[in-house]
PAFI-599230 format. One record per residue: residue in one letter; x, y, z of N, C-alpha, C in turn. Coordinates in steps of 0.2 Angstrom, whole numbers, plus 5000, padded with zeros to 4 digits. Example, Ala and Ser with C-alpha at 12.3 -4.5 7.8 and 13.67 -1.06 7.14 Angstrom:
pt r = a, nX = 5066, nY = 4972, nZ = 5039, caX = 5062, caY = 4978, caZ = 5039, cX = 5066, cY = 4984, cZ = 5039
pt r = s, nX = 5064, nY = 4989, nZ = 5035, caX = 5068, caY = 4995, caZ = 5036, cX = 5064, cY = 5000, cZ = 5039
This chain:
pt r = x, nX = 4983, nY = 5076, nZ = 5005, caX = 4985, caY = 5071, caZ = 5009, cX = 4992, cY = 5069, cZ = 5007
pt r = x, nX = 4994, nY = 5069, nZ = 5000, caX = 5001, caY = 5066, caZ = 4997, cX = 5006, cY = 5072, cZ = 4999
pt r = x, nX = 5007, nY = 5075, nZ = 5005, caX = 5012, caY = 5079, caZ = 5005, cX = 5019, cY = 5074, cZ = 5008
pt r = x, nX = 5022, nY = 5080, nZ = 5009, caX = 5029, caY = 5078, caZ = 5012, cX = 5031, cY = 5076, cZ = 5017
pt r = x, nX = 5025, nY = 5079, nZ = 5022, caX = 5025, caY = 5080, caZ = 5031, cX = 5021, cY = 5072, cZ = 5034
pt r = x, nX = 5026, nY = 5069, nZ = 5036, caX = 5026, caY = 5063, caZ = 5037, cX = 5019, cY = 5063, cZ = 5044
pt r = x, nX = 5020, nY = 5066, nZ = 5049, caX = 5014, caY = 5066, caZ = 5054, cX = 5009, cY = 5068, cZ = 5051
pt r = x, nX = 5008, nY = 5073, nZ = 5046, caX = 5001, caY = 5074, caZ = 5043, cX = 4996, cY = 5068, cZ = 5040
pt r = x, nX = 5001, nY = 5066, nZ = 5035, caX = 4999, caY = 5061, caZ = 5033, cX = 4997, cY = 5054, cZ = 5036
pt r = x, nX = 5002, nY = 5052, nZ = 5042, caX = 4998, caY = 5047, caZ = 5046, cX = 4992, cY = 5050, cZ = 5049
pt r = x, nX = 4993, nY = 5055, nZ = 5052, caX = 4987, caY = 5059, caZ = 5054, cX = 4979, cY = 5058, cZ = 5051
pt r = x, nX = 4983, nY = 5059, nZ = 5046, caX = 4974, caY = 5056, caZ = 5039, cX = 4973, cY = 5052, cZ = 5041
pt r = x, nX = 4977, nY = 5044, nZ = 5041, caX = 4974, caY = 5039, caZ = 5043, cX = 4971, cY = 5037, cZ = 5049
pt r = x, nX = 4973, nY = 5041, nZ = 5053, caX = 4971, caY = 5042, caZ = 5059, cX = 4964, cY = 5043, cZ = 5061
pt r = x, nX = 4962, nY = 5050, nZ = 5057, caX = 4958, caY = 5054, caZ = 5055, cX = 4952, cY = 5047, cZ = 5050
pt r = x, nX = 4953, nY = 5047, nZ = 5046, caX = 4949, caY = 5042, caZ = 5040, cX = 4947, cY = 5037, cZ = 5046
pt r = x, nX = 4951, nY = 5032, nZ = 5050, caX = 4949, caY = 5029, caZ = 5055, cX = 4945, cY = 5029, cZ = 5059
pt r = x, nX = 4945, nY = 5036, nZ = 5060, caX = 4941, caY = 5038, caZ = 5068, cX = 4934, cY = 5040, cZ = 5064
pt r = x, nX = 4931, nY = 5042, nZ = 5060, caX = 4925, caY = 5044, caZ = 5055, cX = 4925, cY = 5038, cZ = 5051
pt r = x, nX = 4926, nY = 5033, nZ = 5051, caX = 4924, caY = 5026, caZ = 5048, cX = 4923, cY = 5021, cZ = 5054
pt r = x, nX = 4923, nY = 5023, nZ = 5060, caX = 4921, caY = 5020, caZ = 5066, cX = 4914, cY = 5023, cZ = 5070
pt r = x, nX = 4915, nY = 5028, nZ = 5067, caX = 4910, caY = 5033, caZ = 5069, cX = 4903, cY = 5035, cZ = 5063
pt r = x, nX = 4904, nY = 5031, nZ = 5058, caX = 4901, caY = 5029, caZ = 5052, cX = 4897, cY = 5035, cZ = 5049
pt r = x, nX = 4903, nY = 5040, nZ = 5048, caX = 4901, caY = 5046, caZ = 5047, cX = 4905, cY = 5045, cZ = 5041
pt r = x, nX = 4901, nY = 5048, nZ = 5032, caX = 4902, caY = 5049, caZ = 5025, cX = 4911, cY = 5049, cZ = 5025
pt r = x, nX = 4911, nY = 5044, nZ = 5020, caX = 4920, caY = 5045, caZ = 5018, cX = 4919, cY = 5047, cZ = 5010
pt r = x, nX = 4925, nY = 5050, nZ = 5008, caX = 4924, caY = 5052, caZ = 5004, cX = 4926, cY = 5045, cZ = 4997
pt r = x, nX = 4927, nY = 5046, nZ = 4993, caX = 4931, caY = 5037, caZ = 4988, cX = 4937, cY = 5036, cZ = 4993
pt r = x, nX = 4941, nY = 5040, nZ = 4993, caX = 4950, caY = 5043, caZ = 4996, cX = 4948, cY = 5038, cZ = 5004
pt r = x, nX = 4945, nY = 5042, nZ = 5007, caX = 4944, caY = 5040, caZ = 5013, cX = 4942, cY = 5030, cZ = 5013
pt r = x, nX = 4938, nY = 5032, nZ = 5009, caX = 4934, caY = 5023, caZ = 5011, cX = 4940, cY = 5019, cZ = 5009
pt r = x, nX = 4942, nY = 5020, nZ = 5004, caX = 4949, caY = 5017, caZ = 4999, cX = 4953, cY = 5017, cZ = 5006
pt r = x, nX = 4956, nY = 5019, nZ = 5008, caX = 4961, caY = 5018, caZ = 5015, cX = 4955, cY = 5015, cZ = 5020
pt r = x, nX = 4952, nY = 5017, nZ = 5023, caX = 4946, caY = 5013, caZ = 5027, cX = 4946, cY = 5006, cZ = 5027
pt r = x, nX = 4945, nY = 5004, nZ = 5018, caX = 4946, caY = 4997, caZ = 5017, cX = 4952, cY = 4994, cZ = 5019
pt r = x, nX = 4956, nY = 4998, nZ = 5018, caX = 4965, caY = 4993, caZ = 5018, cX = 4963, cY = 4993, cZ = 5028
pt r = x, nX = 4964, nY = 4999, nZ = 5030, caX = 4965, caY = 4998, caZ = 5037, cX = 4961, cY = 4992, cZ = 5038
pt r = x, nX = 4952, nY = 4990, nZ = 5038, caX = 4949, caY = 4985, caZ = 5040, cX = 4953, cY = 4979, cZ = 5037
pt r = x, nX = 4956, nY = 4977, nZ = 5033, caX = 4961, caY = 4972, caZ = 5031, cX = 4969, cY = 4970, cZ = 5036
pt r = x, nX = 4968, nY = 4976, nZ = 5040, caX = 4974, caY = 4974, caZ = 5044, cX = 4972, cY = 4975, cZ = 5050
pt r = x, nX = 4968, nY = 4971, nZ = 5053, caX = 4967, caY = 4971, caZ = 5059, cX = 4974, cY = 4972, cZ = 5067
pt r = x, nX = 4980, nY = 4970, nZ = 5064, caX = 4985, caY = 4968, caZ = 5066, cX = 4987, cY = 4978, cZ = 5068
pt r = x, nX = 4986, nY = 4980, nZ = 5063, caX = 4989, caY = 4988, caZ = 5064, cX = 4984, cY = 4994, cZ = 5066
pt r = x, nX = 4978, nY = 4991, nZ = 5069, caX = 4970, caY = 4994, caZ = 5073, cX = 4972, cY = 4997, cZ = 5077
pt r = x, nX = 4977, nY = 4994, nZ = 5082, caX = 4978, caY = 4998, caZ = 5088, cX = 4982, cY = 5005, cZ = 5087
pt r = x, nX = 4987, nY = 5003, nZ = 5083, caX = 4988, caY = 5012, caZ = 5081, cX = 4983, cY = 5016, cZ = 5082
pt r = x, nX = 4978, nY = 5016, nZ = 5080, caX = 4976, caY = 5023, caZ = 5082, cX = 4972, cY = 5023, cZ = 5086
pt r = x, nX = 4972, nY = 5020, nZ = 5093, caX = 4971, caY = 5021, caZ = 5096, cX = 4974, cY = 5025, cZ = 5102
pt r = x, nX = 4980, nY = 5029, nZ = 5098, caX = 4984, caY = 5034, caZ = 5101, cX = 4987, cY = 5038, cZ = 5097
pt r = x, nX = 4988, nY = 5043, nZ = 5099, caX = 4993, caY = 5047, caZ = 5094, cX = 5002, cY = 5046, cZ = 5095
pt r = x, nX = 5002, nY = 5040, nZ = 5098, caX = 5010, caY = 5038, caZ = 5099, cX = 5013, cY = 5035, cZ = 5093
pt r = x, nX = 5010, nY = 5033, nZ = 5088, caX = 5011, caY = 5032, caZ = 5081, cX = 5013, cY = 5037, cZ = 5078
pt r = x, nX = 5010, nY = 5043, nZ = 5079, caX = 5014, caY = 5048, caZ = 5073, cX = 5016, cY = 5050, cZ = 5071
pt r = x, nX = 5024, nY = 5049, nZ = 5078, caX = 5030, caY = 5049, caZ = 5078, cX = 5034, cY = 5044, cZ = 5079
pt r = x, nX = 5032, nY = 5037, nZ = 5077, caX = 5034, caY = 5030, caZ = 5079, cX = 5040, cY = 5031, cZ = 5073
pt r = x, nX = 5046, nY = 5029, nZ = 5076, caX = 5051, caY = 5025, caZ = 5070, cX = 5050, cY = 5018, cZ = 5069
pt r = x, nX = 5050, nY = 5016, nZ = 5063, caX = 5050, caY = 5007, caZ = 5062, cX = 5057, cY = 5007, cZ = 5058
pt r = x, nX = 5059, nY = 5001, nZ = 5060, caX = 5066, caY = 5002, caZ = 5057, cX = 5065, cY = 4993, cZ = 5057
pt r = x, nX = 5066, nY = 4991, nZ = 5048, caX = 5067, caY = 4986, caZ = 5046, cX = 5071, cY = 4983, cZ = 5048
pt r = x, nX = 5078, nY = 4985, nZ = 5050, caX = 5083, caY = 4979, caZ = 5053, cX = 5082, cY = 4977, cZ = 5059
pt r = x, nX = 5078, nY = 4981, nZ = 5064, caX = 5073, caY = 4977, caZ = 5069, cX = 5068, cY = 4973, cZ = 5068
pt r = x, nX = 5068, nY = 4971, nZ = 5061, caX = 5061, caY = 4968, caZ = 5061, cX = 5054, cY = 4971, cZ = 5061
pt r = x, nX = 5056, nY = 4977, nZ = 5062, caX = 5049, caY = 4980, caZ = 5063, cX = 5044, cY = 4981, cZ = 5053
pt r = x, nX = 5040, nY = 4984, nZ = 5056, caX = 5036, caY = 4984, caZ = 5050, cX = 5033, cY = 4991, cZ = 5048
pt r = x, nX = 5035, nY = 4996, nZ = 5045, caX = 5030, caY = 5002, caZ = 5045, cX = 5023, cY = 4999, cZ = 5042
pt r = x, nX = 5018, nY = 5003, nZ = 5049, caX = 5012, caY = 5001, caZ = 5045, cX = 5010, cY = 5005, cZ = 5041
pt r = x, nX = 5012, nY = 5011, nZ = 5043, caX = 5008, caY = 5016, caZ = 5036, cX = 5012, cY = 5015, cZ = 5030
pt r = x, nX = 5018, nY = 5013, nZ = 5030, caX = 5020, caY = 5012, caZ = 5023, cX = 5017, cY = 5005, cZ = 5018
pt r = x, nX = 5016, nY = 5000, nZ = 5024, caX = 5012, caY = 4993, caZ = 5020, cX = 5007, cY = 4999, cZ = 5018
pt r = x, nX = 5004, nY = 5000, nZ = 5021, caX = 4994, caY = 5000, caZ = 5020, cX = 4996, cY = 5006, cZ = 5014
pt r = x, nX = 4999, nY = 5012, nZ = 5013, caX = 5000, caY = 5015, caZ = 5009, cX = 5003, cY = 5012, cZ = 5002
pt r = x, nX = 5006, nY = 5006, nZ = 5001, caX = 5009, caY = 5001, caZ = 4997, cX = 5000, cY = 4998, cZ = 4994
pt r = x, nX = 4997, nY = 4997, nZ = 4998, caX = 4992, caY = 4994, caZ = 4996, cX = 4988, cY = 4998, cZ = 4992
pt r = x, nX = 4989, nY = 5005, nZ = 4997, caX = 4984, caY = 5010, caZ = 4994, cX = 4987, cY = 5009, cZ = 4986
pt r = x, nX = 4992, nY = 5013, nZ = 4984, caX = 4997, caY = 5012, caZ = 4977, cX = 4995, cY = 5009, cZ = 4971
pt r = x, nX = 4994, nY = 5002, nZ = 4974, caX = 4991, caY = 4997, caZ = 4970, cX = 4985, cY = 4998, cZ = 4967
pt r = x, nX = 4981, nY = 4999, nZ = 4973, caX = 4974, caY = 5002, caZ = 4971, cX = 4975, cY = 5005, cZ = 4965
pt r = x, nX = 4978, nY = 5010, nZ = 4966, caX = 4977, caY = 5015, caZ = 4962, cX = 4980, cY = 5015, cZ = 4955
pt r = x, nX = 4984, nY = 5010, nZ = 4955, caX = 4987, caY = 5010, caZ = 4950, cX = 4983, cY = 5002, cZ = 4944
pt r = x, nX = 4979, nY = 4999, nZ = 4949, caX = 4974, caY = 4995, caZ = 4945, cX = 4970, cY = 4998, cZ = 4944
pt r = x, nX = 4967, nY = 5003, nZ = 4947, caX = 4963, caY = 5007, caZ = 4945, cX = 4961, cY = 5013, cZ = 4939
pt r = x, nX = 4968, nY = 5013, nZ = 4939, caX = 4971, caY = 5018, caZ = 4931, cX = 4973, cY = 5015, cZ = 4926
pt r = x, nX = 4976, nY = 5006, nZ = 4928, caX = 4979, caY = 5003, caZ = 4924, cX = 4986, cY = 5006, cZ = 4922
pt r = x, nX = 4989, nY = 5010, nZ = 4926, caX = 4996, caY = 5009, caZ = 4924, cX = 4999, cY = 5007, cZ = 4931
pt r = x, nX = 5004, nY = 5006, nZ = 4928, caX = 5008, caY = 5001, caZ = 4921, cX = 5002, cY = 5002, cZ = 4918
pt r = x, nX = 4999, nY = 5001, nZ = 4909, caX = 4998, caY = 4996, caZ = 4904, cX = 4999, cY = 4990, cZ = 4908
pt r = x, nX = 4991, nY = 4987, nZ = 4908, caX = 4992, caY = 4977, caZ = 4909, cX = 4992, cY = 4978, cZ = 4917
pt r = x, nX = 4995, nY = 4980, nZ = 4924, caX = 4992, caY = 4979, caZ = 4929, cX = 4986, cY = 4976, cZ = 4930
pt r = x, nX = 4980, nY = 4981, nZ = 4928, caX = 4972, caY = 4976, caZ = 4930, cX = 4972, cY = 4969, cZ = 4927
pt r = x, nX = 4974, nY = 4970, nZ = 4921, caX = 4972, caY = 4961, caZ = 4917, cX = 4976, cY = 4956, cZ = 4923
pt r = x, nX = 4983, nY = 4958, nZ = 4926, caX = 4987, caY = 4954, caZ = 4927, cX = 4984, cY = 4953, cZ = 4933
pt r = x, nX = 4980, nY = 4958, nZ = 4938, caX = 4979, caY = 4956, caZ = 4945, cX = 4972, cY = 4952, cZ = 4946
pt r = x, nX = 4968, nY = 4950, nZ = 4944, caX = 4964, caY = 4946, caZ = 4944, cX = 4966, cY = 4938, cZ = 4942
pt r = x, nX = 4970, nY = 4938, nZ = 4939, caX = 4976, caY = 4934, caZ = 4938, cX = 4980, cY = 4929, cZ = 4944
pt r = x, nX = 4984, nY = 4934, nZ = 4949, caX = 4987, caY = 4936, caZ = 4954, cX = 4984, cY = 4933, cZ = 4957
pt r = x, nX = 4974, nY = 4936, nZ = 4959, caX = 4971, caY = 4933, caZ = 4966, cX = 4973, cY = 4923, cZ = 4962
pt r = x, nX = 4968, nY = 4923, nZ = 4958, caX = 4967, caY = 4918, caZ = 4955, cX = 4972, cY = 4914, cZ = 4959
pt r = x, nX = 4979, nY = 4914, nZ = 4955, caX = 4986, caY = 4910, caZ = 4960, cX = 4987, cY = 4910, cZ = 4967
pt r = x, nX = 4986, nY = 4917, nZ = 4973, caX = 4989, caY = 4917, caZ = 4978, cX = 4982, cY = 4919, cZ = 4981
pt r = x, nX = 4974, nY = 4917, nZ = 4980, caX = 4969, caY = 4912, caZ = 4983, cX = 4965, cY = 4920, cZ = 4985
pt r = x, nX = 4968, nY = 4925, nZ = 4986, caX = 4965, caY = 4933, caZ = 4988, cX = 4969, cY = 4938, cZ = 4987
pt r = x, nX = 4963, nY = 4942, nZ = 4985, caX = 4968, caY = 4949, caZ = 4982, cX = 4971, cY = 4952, cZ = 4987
pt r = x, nX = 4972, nY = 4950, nZ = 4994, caX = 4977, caY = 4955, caZ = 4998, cX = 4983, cY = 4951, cZ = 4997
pt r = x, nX = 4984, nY = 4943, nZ = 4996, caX = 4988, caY = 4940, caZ = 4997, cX = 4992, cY = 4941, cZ = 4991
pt r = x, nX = 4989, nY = 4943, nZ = 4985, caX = 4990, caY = 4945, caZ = 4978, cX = 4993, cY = 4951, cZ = 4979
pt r = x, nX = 4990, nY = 4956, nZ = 4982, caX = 4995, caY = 4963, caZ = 4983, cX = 5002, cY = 4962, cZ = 4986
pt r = x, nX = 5000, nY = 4957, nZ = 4991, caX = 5007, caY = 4957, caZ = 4994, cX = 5013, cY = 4955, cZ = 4989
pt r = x, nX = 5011, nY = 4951, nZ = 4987, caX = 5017, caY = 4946, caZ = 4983, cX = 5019, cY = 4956, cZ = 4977
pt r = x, nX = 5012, nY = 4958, nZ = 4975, caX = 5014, caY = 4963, caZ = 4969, cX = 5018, cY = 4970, cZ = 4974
pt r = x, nX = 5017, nY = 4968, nZ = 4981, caX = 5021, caY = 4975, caZ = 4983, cX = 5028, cY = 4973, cZ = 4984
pt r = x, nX = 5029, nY = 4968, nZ = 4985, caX = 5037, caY = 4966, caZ = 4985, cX = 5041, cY = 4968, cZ = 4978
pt r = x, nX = 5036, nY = 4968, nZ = 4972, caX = 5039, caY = 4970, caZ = 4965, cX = 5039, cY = 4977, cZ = 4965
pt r = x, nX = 5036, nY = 4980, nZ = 4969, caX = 5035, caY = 4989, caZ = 4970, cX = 5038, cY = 4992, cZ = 4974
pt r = x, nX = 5042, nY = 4988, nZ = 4979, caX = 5047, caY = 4991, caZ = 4982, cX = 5053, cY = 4990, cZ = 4980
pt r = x, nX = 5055, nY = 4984, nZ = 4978, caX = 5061, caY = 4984, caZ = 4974, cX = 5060, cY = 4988, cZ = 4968
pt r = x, nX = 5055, nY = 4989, nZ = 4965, caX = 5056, caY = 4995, caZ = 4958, cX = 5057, cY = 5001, cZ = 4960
pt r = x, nX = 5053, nY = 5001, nZ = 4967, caX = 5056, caY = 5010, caZ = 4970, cX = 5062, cY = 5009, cZ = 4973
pt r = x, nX = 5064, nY = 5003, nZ = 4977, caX = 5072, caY = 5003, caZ = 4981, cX = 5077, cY = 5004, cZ = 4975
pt r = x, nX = 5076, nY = 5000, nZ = 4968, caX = 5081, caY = 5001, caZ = 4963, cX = 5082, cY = 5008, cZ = 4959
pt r = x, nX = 5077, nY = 5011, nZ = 4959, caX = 5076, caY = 5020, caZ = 4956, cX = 5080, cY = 5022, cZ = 4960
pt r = x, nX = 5078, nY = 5022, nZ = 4967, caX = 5083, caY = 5028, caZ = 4970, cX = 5088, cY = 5024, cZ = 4972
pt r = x, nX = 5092, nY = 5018, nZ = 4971, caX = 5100, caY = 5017, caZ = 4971, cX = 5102, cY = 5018, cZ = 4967
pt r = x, nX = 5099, nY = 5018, nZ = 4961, caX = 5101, caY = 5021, caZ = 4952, cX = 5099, cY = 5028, cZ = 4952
pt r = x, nX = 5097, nY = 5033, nZ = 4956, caX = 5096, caY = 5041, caZ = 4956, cX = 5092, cY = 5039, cZ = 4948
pt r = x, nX = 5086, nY = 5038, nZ = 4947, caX = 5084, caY = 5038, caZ = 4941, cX = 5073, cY = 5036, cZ = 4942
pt r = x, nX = 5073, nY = 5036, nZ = 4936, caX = 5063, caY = 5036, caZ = 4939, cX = 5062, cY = 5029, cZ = 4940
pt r = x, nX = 5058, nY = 5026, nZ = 4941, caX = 5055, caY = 5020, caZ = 4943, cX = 5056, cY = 5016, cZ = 4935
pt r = x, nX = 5057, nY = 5011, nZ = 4933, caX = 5054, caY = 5008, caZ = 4928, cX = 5047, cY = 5004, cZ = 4926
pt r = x, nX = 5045, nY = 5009, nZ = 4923, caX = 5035, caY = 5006, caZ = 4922, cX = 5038, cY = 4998, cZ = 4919
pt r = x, nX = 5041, nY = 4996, nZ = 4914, caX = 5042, caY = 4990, caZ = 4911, cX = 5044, cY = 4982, cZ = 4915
pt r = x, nX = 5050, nY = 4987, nZ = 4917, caX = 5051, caY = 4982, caZ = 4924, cX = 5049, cY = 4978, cZ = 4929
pt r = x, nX = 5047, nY = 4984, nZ = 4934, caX = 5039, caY = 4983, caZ = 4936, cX = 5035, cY = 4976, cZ = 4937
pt r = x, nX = 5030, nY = 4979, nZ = 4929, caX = 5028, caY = 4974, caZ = 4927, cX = 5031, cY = 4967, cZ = 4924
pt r = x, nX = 5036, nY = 4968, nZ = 4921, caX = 5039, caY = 4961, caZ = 4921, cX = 5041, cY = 4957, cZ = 4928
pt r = x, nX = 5042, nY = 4960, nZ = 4935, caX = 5041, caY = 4958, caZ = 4940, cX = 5038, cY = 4953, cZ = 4939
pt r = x, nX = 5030, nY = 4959, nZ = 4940, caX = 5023, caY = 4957, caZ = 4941, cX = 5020, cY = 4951, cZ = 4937
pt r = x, nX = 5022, nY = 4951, nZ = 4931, caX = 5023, caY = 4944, caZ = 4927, cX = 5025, cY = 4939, cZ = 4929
pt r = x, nX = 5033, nY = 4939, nZ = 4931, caX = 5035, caY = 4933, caZ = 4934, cX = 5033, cY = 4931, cZ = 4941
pt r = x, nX = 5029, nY = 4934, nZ = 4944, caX = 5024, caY = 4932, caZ = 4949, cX = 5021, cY = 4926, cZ = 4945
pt r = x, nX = 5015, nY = 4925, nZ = 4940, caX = 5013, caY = 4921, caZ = 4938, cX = 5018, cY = 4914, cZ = 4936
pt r = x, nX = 5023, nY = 4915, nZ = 4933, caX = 5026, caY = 4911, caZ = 4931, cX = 5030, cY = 4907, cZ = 4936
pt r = x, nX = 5033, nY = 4910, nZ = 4942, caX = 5036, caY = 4904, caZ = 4946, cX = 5031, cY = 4901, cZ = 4953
């Protein structure tokens, strides 16, 4: 699914979408994206066509990638789910706790996730795990 090819990969979603409506067996992978999609009802209509696969969203329009939100959420997942960072799980139950639910909780923690990935690739260098989570931290604090 984590390949390169941008159309395949929304493609999945697509796919996961259409066999989660059709309430046919998901796999973890699949129901894991299933969920996020059911949480964004705002980006359901996408797949309602295959004119998303080749959609550009371009932020200085305001626009919003949805596969890249929902793909932000998937990350999270994953990464409370492995616990790294170190400390991610202890701090996200935390998180909802403050910002009242865990999607409102992700949000706040993707905004730390993309600034980690936007300043890795300004600096040509790898993400930093520390950083990161020091974001993630001062989420509770202010």
């Amino acid at each position: 699914m984590f390949g390169q090819n941008r159309q395949q990969l929304r493609q999945y979603y697509h796919d996961v979408w259409q066999k989660a409506q059709n309430n046919q067996t998901l796999s973890a992978l699949e129901a894991g994206i299933a969920h996020v999609i059911e949480q964004h009802p705002e980006y359901q209509t996408i797949f309602k066509s295959d004119s998303s696969l080749e959609q550009e969203y371009f932020v200085e329009d305001g626009q919003t990638n949805p596969y890249l939100h929902m793909g932000l959420h998937i990350s999270l997942h994953e990464q409370i789910s492995t616990d790294r960072p170190a400390g991610i799980r202890a701090l996200y139950p935390k998180l909802q706790a403050k910002y009242g639910s865990a999607h409102d909780a992700e949000h706040q923690m993707m905004e730390c996730l993309t600034e980690s990935l936007w300043t890795a690739q300004r600096n040509n260098q790898p993400p930093s795990e520390q950083d990161y989570l020091n974001a993630i931290k001062a989420l509770l604090v202010n």
